[in-house]
VODOTOR-194666 format. One record per residue (C-alpha): residue in one letter; x, y, z. Coordinates in nm, 3 decimals, padded with zeros to 5 digits. Layout:
<sites>
A,X,Y,Z
...
</sites>
This chain:
<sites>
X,06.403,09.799,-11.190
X,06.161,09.543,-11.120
X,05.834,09.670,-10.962
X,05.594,09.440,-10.800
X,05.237,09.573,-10.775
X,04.872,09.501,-10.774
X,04.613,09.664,-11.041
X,04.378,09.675,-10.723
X,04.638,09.820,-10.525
X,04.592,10.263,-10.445
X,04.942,10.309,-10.373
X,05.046,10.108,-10.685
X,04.767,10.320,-10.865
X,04.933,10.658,-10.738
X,05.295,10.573,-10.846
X,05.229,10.469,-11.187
X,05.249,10.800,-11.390
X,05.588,10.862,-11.170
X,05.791,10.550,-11.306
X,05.627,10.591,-11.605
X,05.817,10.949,-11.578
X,06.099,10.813,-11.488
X,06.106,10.484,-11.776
X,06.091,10.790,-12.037
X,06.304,11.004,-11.907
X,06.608,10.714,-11.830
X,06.517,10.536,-12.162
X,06.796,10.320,-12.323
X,06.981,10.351,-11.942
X,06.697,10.163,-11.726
X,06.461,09.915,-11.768
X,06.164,09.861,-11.595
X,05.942,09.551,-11.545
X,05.633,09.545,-11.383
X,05.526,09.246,-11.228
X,05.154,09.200,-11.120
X,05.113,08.959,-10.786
X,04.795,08.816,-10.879
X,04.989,08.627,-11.183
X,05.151,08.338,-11.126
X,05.501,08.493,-11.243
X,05.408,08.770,-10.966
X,05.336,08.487,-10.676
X,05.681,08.351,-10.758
X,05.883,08.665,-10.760
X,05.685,08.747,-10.410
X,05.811,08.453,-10.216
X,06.106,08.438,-10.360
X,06.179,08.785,-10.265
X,05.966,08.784,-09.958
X,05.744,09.074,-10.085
X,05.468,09.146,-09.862
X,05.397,09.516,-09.925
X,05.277,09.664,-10.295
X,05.422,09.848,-10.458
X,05.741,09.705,-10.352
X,06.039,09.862,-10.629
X,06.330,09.592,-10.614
X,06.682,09.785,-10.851
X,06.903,09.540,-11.015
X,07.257,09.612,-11.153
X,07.378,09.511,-11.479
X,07.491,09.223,-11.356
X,07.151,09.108,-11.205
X,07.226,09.180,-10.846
X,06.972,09.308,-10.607
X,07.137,09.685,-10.471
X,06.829,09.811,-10.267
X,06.431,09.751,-10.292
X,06.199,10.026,-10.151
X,05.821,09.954,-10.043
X,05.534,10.202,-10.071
X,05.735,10.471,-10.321
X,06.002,10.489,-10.567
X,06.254,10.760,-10.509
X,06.357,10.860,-10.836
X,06.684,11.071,-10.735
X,06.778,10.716,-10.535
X,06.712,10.559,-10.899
X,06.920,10.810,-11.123
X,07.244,10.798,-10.858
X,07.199,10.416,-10.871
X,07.278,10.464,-11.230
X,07.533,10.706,-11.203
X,07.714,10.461,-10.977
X,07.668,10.143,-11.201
X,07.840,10.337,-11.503
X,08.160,10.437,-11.315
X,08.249,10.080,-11.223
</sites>
């Protein structure tokens, strides 16, 4: 789960103890990177993913292929089926 965000950003701000929830609670099953914009490893990943909105929440499958971003919020149930689904195939 790669999640693009700002430190200056409120919404970015809110979510934070939620993923960090979540990266506990799905440890060893997900990994999460957090990306800030204002670094140049964070402008990259922006245009090259066209992110305009933070936080923007981008999920990956093994494999390294985008399956669905969210902006604004991460939906955590969204996150845990997207796992669910990557370990039947």
């Amino acid at each position: 789960l790669l999640e693009l965000q700002s430190p200056y950003c409120l919404g970015c701000v809110a979510m934070k103890p939620a993923v960090d929830r979540l990266e506990l609670e799905l440890r060893g099953k997900l990994v999460v990177r957090r990306v800030d914009l204002q670094s140049a490893e964070g402008r990259k990943l922006a245009s090259q993913y066209g992110i305009e909105v933070t936080p923007t929440f981008i999920f990956f499958d093994e494999a390294g292929r985008e399956q669905w971003r969210s902006a604004g919020q991460l939906d955590a149930v969204r996150v845990r089926t997207s796992l669910k689904e990557s370990a039947k195939e």
